[in-house]
N, C-alpha and C positions, 0 to 999 in steps of 0.2 A: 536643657538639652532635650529634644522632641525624642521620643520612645518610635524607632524603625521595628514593624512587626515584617520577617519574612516569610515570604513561602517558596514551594519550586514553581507558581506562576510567576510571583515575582520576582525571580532570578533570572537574567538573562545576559548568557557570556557574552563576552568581546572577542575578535578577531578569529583565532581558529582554538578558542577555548570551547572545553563544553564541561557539562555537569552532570555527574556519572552519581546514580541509587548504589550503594554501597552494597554488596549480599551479605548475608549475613554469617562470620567465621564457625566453625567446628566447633561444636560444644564437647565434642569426647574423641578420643583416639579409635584408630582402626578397631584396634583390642578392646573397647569400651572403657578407658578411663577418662573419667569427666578432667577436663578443663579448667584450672580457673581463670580467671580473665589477663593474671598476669601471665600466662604462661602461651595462652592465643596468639597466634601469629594475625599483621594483618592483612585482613582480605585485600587480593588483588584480580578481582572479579566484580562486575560492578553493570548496571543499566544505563544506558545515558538518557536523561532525562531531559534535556534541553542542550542545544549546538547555537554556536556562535556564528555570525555573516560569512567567517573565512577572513583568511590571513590577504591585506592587500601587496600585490605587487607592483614593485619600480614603475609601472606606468602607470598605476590608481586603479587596476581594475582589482575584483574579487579572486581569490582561488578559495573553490567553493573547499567544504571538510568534507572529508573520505567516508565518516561515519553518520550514522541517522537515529534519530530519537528511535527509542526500542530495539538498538542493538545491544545485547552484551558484549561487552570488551572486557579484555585482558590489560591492564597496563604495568607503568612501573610500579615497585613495591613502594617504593619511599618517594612518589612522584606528586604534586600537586599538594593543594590546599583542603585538609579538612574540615567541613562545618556540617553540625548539626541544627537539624531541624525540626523540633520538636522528638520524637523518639527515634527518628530516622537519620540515620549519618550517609553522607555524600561527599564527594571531591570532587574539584573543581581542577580539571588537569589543561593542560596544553595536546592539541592531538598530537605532538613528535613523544607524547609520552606513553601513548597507544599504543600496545604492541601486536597486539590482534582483534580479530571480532570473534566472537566464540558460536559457532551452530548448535 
């Protein structure tokens, strides 16, 4: 079996998928107690780093995706696929799982 090396060049979503830079959770409480990893909530904050062609419609054309490479979004919590990439983790959502873009 041939060895697939990835990157986030060579990712590139399908239909109205995209692929969202994960930020990085809360190491300590408001009140400053640290963390430890099982206790972290996970982030649901995130960069999109690559967008899919859009979702086609019944007649074959495109509908293009709402969001663009270097927006921050908000999506669901327990939404999409995660994969790490080297020390970097990202998720691979569907846009209906998007719930905002953040300013």
């Amino acid at each position: 079996m041939a060895a697939v090396s990835l990157s986030v060049s060579t990712v590139k979503p399908l239909a109205d998928r995209v692929f969202v830079k994960v930020s990085a959770s809360e190491e300590k409480t408001a009140g400053g107690i640290l963390l430890p990893d099982s206790a972290k909530e996970k982030p649901q904050v995130g960069e999109i780093v690559q967008v899919g062609p859009g979702k086609r419609n019944e007649d074959g054309t495109r509908q293009e995706v709402d969001v663009q490479v270097g927006d921050k979004v908000l999506y669901s919590k327990y939404a999409g696929t995660d994969i790490k990439l080297g020390s970097d983790e990202f998720v691979l959502l569907s846009e209906k799982d998007i719930l905002a873009i953040v300013q």
